[in-house]
C-alpha positions, 0 to 999 in steps of 0.5 A: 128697717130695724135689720139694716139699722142694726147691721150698720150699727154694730159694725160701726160700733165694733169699729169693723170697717167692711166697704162693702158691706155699707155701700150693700146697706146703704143701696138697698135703703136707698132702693126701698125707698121706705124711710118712712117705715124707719123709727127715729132710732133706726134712721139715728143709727144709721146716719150715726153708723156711716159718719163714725166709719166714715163711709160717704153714700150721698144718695143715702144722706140725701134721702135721709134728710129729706125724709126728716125735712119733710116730717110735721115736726121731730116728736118722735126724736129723742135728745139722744137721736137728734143729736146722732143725727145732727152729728152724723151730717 
């Protein structure tokens, strides 16, 4: 997970816009289908990464969402990562 966050997260964050390379991140986040295994940074970094570049991947962002509206509570989400992620959508 830390790879995939980090790759769309420093392309974001250089401003290197590459299409392809985001729809490819965002595919293979959607088909492993383990959110669960991403720490709330990475799951902040990433739907940080896409809004800034504006890159739209719905299955992505609805898999994040639900994976967040399912937890128990956001403990694990510092005031910084809450507020990427609500930025982000």
């Amino acid at each position: 997970p830390q790879n995939l966050a980090n790759t769309a997260w420093a392309f974001a964050k250089a401003e290197v816009p590459h299409p392809a390379l985001f729809e490819k991140v965002a595919d293979r986040i959607v088909a492993l289908d383990h959110l669960r295994t991403f720490k709330s940074q990475e799951i902040s970094n990433v739907a940080w990464a896409y809004a800034k570049m504006e890159v739209t991947h719905p299955p992505l962002f609805e898999g994040l969402a639900d994976h967040i509206a399912a937890l128990d509570h956001l403990d694990a989400f510092n005031s910084q990562t809450v507020a990427n992620t609500v930025w982000a959508f």
